[in-house]
BAVEX-458506 format. One record per atom (N, C-alpha, C, O): residue number from 1; residue in one letter; z, x negated, y. Coordinates in Angstrom, 2 decimals. Last residue first. Layout:
% residues N
NUM A Z X Y;
...
//
This chain:
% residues 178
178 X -23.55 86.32 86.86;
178 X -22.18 86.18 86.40;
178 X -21.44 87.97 87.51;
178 X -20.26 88.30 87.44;
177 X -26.43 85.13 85.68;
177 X -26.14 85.64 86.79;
177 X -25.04 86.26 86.65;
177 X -25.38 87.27 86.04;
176 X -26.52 81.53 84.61;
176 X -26.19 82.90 84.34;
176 X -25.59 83.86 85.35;
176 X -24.49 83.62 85.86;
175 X -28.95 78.95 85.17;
175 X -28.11 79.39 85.57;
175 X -28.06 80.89 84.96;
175 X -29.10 81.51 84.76;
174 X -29.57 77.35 81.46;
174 X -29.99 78.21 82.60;
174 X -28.64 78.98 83.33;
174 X -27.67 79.45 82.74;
173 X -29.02 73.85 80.85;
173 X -28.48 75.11 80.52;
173 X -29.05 75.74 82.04;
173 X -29.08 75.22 83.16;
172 X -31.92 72.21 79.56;
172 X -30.90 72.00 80.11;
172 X -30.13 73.33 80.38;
172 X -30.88 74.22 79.99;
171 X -32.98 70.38 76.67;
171 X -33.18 71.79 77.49;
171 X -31.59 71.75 78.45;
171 X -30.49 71.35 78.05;
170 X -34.01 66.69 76.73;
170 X -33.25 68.12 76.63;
170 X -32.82 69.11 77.08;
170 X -32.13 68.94 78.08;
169 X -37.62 66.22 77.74;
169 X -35.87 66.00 77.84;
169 X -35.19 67.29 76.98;
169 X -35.65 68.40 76.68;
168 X -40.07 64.44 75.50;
168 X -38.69 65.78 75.36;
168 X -37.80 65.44 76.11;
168 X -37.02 64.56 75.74;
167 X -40.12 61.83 74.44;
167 X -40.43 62.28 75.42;
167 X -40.01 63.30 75.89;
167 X -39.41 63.12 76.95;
166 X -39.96 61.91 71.52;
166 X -39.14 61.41 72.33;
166 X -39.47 61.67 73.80;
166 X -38.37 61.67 74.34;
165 X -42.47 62.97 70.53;
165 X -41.38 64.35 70.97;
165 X -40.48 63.23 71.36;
165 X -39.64 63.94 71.91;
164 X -45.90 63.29 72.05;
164 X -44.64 62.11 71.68;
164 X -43.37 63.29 72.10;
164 X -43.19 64.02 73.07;
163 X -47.06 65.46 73.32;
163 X -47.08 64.96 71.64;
163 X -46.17 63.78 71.23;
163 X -45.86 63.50 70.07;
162 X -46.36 65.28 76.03;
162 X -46.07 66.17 75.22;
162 X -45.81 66.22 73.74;
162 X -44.89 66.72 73.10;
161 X -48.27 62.90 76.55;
161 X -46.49 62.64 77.05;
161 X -45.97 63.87 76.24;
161 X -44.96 63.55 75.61;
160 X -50.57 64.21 76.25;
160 X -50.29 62.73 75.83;
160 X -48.83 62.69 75.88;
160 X -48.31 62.30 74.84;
159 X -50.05 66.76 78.21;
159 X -50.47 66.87 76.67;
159 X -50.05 65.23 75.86;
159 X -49.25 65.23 74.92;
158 X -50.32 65.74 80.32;
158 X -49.07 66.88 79.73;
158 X -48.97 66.74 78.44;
158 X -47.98 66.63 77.72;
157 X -52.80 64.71 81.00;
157 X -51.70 63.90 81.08;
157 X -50.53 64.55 80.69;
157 X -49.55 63.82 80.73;
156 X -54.16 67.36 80.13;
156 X -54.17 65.78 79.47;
156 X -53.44 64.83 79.68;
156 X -53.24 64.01 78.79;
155 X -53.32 68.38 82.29;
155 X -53.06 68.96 81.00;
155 X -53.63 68.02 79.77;
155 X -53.38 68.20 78.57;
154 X -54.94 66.90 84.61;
154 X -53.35 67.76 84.41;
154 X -52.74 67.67 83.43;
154 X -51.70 67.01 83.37;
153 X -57.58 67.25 84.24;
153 X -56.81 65.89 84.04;
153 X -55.39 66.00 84.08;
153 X -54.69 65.13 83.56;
152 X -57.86 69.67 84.30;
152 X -58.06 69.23 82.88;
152 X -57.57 68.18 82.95;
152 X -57.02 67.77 81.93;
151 X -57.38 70.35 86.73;
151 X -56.73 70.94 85.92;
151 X -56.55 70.22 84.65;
151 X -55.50 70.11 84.03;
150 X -59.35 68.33 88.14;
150 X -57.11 68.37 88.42;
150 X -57.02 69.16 87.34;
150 X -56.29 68.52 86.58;
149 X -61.50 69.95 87.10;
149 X -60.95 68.83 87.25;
149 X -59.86 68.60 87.09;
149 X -59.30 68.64 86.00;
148 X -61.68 72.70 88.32;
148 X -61.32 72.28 86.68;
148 X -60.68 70.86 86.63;
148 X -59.54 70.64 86.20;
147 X -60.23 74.63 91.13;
147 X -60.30 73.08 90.03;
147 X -60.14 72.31 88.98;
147 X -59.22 71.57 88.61;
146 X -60.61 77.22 91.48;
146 X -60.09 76.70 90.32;
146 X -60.58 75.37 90.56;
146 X -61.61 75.13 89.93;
145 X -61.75 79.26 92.92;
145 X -60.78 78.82 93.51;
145 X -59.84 77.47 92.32;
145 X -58.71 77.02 92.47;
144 X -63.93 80.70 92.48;
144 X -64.07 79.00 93.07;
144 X -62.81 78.61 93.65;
144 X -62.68 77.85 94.60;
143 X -63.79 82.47 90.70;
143 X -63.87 81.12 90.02;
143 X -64.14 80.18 90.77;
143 X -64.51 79.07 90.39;
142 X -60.52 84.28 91.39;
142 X -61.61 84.33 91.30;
142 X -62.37 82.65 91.12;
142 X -61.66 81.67 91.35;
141 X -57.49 84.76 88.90;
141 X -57.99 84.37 90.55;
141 X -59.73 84.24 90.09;
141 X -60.16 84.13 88.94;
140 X -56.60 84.84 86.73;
140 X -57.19 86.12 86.70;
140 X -57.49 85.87 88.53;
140 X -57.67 86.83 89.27;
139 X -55.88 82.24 85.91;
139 X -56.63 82.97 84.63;
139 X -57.47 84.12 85.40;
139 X -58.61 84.43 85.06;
138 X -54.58 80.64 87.97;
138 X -56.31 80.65 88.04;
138 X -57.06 81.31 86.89;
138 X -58.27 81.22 86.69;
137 X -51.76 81.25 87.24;
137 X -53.25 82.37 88.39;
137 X -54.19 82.36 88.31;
137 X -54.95 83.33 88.42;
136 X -51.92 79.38 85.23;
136 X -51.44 80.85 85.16;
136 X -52.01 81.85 85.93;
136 X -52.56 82.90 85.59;
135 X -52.71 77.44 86.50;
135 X -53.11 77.81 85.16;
135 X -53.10 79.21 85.26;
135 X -54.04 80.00 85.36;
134 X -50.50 76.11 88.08;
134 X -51.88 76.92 88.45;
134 X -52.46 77.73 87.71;
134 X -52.78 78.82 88.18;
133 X -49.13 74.54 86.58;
133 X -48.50 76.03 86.89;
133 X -49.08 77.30 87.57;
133 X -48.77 78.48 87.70;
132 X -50.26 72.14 86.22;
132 X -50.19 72.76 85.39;
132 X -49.54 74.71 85.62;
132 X -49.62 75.69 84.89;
131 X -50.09 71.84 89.48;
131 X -51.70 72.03 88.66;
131 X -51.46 72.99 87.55;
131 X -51.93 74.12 87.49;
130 X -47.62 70.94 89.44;
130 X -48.09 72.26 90.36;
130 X -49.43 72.74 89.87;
130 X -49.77 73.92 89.90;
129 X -46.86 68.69 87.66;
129 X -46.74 69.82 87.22;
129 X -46.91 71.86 87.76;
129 X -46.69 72.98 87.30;
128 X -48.85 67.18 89.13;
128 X -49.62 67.41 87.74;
128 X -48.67 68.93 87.42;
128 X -49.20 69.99 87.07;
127 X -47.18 66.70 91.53;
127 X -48.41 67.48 91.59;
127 X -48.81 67.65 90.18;
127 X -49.33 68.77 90.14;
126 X -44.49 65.63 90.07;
126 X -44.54 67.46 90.49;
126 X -45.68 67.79 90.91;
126 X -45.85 69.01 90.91;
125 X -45.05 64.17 86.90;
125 X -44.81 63.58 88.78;
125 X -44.89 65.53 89.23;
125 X -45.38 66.40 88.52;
124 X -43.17 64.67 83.87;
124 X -44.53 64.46 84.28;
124 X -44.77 64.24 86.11;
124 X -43.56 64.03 86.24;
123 X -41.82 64.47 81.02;
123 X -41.67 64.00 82.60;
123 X -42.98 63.72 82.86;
123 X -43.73 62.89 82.35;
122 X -41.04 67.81 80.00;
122 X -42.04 66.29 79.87;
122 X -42.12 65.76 80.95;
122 X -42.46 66.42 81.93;
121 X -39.59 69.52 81.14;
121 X -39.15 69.17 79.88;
121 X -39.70 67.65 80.09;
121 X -39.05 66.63 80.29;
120 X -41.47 71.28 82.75;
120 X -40.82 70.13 83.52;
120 X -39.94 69.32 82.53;
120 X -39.47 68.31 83.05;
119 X -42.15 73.20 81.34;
119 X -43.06 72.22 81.54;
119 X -42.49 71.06 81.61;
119 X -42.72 70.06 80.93;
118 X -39.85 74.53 80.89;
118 X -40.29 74.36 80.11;
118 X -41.26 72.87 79.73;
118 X -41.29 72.03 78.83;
117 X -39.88 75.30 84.05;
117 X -38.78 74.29 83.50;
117 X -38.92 74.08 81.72;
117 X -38.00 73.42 81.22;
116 X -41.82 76.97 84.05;
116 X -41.36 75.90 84.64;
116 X -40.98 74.58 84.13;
116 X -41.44 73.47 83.90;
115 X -41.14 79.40 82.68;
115 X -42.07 78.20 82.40;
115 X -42.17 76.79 82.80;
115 X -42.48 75.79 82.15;
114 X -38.91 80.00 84.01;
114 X -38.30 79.80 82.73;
114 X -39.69 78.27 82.28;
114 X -39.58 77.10 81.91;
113 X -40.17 80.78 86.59;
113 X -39.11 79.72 86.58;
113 X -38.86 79.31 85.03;
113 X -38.57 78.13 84.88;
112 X -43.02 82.22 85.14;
112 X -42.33 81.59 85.93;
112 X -41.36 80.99 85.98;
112 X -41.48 80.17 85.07;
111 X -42.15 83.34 81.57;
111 X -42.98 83.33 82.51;
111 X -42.13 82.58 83.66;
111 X -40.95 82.30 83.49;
110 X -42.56 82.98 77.80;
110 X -41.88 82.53 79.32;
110 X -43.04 82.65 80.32;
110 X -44.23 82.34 80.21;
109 X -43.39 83.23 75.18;
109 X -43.23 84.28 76.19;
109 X -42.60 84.07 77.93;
109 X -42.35 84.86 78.85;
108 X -43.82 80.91 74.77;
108 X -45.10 81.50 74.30;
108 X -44.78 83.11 75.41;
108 X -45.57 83.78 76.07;
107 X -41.43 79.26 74.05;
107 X -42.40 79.09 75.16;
107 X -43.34 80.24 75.14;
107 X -43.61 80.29 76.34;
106 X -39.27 79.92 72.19;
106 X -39.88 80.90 73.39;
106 X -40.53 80.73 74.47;
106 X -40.52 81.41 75.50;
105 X -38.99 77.51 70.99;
105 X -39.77 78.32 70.39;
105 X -39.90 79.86 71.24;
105 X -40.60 80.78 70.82;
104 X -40.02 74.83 71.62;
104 X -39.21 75.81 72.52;
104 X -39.90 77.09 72.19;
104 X -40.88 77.63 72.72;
103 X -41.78 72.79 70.70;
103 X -40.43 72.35 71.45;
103 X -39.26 73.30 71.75;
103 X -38.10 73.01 72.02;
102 X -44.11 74.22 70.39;
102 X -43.15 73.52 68.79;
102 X -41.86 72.99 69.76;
102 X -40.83 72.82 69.11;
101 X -44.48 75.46 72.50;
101 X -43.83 75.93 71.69;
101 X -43.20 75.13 70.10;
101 X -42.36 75.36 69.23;
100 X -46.18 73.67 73.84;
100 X -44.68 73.64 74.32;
100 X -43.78 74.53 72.93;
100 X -42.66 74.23 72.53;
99 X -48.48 73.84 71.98;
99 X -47.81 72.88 72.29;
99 X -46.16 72.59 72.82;
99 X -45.31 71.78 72.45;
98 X -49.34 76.37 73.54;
98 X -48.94 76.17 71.75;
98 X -48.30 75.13 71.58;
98 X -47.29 75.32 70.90;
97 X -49.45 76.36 75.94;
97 X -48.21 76.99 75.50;
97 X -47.98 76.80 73.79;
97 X -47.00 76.96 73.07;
96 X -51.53 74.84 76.27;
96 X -50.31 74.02 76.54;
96 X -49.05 75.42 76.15;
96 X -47.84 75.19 76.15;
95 X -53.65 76.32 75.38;
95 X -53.19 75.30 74.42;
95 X -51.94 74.36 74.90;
95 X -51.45 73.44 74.24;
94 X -53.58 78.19 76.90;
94 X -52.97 78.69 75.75;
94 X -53.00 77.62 75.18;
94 X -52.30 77.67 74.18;
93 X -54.58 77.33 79.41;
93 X -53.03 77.45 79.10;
93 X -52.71 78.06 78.10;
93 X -51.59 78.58 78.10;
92 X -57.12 76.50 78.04;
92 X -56.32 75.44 79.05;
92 X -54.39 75.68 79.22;
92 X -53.43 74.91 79.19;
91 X -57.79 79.21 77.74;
91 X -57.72 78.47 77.11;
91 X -57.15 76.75 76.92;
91 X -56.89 76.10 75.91;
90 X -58.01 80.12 80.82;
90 X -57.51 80.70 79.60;
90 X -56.99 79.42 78.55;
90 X -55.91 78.84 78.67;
89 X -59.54 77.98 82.05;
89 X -58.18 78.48 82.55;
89 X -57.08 78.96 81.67;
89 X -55.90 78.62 81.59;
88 X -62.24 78.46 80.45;
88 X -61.44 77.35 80.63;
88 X -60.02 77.30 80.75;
88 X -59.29 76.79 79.90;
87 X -62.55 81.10 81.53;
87 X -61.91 80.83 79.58;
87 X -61.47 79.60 79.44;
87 X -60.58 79.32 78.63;
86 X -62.80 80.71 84.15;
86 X -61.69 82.22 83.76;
86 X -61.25 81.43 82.30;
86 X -60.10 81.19 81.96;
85 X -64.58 79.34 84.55;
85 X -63.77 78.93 84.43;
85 X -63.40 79.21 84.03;
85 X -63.11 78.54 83.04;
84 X -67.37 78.89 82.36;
84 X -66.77 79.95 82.83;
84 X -65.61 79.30 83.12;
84 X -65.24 78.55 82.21;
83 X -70.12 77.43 81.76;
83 X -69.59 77.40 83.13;
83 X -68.61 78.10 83.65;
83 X -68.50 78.24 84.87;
82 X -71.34 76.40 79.46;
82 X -71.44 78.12 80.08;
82 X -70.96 77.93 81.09;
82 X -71.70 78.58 81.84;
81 X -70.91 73.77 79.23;
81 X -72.13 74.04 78.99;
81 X -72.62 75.95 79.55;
81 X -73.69 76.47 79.85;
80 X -68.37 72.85 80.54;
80 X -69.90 72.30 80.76;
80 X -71.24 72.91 80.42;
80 X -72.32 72.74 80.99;
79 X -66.85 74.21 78.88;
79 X -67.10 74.64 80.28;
79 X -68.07 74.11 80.83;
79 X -68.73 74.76 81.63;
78 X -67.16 72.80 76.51;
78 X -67.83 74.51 76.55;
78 X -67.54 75.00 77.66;
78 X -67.81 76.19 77.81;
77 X -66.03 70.65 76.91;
77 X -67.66 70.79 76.50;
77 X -67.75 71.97 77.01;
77 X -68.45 72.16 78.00;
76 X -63.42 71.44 77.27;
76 X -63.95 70.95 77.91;
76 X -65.28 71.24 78.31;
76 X -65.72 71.75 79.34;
75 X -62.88 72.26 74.73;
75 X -62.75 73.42 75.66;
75 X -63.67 73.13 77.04;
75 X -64.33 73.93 77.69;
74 X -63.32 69.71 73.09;
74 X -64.13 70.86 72.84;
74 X -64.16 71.79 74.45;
74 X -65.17 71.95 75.15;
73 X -60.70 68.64 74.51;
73 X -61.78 68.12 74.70;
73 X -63.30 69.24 74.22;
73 X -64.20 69.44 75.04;
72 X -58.79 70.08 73.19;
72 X -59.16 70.07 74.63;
72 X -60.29 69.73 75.35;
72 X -60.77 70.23 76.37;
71 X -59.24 69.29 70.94;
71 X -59.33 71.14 70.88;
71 X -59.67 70.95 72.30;
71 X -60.67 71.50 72.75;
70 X -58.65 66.86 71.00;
70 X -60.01 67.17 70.63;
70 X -60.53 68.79 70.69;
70 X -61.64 69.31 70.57;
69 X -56.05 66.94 71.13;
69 X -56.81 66.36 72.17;
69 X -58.34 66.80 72.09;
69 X -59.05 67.03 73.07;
68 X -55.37 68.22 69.04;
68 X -55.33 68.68 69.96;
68 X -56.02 68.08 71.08;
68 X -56.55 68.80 71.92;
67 X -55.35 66.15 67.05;
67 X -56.46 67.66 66.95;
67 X -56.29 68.26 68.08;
67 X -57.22 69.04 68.30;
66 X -54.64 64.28 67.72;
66 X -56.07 63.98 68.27;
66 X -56.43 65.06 67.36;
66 X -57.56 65.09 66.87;
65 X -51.71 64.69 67.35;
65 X -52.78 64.84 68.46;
65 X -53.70 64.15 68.71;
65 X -53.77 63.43 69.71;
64 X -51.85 65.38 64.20;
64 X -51.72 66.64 65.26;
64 X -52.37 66.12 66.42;
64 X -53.41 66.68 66.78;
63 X -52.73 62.54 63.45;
63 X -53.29 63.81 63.50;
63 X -52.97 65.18 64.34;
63 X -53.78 65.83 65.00;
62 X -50.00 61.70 64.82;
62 X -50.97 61.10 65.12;
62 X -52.21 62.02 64.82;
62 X -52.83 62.37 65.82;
61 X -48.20 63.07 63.06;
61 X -47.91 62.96 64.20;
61 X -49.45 62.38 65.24;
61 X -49.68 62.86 66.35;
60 X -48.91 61.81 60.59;
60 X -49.02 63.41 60.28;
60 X -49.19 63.63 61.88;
60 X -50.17 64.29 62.21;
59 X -48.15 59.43 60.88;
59 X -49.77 60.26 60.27;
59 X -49.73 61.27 60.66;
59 X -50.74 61.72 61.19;
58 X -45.49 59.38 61.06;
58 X -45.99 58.66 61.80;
58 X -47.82 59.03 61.90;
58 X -48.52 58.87 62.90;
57 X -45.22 59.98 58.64;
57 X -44.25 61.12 59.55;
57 X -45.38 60.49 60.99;
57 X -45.94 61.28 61.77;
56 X -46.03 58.13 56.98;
56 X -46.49 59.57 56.40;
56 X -46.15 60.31 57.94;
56 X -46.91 61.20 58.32;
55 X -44.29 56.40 57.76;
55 X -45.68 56.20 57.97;
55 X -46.05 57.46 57.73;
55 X -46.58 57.91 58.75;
54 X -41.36 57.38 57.01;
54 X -41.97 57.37 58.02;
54 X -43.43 57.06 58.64;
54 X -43.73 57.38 59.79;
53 X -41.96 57.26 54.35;
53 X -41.58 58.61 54.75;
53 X -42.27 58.52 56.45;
53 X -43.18 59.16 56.97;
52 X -42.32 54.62 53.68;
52 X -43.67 55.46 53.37;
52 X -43.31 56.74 54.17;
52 X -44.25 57.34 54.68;
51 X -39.63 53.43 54.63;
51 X -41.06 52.86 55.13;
51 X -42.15 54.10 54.65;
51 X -42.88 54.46 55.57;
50 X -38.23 54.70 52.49;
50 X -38.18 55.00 53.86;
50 X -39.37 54.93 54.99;
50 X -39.85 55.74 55.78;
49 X -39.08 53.37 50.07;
49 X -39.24 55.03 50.74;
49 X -39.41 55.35 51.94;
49 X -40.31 56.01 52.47;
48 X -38.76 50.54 50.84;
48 X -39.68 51.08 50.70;
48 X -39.97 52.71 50.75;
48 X -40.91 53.22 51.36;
47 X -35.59 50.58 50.99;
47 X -36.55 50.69 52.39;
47 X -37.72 51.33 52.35;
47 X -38.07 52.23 53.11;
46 X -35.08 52.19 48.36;
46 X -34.87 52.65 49.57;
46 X -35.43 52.25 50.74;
46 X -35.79 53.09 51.57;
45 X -36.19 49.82 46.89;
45 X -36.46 50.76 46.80;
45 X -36.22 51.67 47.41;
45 X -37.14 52.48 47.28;
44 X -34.09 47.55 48.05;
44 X -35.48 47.42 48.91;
44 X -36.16 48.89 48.35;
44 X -36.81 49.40 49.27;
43 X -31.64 48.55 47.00;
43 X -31.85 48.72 48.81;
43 X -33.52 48.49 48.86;
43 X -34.20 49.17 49.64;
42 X -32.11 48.45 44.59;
42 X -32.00 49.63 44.78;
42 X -32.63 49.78 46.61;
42 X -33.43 50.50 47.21;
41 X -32.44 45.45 44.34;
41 X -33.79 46.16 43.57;
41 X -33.68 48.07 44.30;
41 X -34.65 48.79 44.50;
40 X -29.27 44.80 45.17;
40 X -30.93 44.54 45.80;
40 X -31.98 45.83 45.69;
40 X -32.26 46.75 46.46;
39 X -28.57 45.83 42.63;
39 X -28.21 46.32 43.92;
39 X -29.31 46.11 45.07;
39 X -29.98 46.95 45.67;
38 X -29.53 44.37 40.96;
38 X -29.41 45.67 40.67;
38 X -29.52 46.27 41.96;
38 X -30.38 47.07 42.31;
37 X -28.34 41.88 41.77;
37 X -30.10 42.14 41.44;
37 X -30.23 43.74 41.48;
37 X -31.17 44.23 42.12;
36 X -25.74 41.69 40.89;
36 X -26.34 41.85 42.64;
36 X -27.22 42.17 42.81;
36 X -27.45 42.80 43.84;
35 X -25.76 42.31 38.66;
35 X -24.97 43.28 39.30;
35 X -25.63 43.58 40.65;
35 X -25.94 44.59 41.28;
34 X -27.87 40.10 36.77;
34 X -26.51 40.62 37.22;
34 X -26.21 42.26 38.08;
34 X -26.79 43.25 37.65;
33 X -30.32 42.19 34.46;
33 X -30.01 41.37 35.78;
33 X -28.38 41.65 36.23;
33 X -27.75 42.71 36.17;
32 X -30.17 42.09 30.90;
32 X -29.98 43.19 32.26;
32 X -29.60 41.90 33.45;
32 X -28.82 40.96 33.29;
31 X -32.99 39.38 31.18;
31 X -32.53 40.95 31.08;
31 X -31.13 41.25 30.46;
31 X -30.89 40.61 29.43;
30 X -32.59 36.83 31.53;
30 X -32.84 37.67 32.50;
30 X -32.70 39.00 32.14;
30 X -32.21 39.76 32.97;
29 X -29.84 35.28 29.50;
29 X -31.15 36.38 29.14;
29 X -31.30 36.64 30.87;
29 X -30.26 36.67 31.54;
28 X -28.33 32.33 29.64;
28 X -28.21 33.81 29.85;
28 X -29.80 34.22 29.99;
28 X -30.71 33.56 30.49;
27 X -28.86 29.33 27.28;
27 X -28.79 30.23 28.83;
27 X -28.63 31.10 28.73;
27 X -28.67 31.38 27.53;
26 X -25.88 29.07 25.13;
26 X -27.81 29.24 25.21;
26 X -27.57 29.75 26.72;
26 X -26.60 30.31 27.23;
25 X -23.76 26.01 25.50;
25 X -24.12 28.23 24.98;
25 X -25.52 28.13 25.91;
25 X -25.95 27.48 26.86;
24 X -23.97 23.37 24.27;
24 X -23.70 23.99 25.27;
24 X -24.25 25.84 24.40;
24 X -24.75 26.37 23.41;
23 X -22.08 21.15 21.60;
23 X -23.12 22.20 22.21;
23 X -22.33 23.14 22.88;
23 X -21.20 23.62 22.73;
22 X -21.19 17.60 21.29;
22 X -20.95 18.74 22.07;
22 X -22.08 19.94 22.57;
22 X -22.78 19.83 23.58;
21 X -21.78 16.05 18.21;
21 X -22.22 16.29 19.21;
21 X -21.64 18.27 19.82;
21 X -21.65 19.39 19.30;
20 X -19.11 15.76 15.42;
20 X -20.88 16.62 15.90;
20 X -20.75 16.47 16.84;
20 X -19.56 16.61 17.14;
19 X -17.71 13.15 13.45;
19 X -17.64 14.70 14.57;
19 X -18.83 14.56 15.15;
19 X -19.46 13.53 15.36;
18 X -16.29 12.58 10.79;
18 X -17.57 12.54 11.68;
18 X -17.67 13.80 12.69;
18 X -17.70 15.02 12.55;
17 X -13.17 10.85 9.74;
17 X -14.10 12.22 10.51;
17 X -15.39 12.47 11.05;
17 X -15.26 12.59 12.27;
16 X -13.19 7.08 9.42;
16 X -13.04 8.76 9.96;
16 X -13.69 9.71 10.10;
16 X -14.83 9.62 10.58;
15 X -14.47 4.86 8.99;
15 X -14.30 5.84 8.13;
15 X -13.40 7.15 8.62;
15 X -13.11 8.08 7.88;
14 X -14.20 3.74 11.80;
14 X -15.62 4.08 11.16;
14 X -15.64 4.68 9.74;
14 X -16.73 5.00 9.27;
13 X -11.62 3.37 11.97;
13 X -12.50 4.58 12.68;
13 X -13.76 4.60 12.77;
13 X -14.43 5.26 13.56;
12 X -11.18 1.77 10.01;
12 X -10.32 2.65 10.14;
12 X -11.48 3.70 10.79;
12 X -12.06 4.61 10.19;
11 X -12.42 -0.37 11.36;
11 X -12.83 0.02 9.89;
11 X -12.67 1.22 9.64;
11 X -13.56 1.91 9.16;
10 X -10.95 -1.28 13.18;
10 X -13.06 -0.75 13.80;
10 X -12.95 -0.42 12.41;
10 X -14.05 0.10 12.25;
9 X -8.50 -2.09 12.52;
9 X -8.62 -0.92 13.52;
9 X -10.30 -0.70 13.45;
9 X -10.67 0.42 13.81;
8 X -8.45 -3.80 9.84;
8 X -8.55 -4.16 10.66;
8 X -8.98 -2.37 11.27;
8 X -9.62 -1.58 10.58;
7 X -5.89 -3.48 7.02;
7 X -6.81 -3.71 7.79;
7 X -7.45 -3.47 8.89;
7 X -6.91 -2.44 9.28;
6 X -3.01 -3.69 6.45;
6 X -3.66 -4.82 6.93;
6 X -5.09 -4.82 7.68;
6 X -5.49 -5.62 8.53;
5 X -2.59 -1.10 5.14;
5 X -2.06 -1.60 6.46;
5 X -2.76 -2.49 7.44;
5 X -3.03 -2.32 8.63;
4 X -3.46 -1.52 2.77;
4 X -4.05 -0.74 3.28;
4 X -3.68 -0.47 5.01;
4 X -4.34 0.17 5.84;
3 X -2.20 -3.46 1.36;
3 X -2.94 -3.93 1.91;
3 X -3.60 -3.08 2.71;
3 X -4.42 -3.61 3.47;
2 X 0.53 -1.94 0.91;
2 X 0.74 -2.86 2.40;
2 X -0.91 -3.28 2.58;
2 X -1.24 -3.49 3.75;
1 X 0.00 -0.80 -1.17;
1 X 0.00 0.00 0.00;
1 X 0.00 -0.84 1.24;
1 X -0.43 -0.51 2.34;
//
């Protein structure tokens, strides 16, 4: 037993134990993504909605007016070509009451002061909005008293500032006769 003492330490631990090399754990799978990925993947699927809702909202807005501009523009033509003011006039203030009415859904019946201040909603300078308030007489006044002109350039500058609904002030409260 003593010679088994004697021998030398590099012998000893070259007959020892053989031990295996240190393994690492396999990478992690990309699939299911952590927690944060998840979360991400949700917010940009929400911008992206958002982004289409409002382009869609942003279309839809942009068609309405260049159908209207183009209704005006028609009305236009067809005073050029028959010469009536009276339907010009007409038609000149039925397309600014269709218009005011997606704002105020009793534009369509307002008369004087109420119209007014309907108009005056869209900031527009007080000669465009004295033109626009012409309308109303020059339906049933006789036809040289009408300036199509001022009128149509009136109601085109009403109309551009009208179709943008930020533009809208807010209705303001009518005096109540108490």
């Amino acid at each position: 037993m003593m010679a088994f003492a004697q021998q030398p330490a590099s012998t000893v631990a070259a007959q020892g134990p053989v031990l295996r090399d240190i393994h690492l754990p396999p990478d992690p799978s990309w699939w299911p993504p952590a927690p944060g990925w998840w979360l991400l993947g949700a917010l940009l699927l929400l911008a992206l909605l958002a982004a289409a809702w409002l382009w869609r909202r942003h279309r839809r807005t942009q068609r309405q007016r260049r159908h209207v501009l183009a209704e005006l523009d028609r009305l236009l033509r067809q005073h050029q070509h028959d010469g009536d003011q009276a339907a010009l006039a007409s038609g000149l203030h039925q397309l600014l009451r269709r218009v005011a009415r997606r704002h105020d859904a009793t534009a369509a019946q307002q008369r004087g002061e109420a119209w007014r201040r309907t108009l005056a909603r869209v900031p527009v300078d007080a000669a465009t909005l004295e033109r626009l308030l012409a309308l109303d007489q020059a339906i049933y006044r006789a036809p040289a008293s009408f300036d199509h002109a001022a009128a149509s350039s009136a109601v085109r500058q009403w109309l551009r500032l009208a179709l943008q609904p930020g533009k809208w002030k807010p209705v303001t409260q009518e005096p109540t006769d108490a």
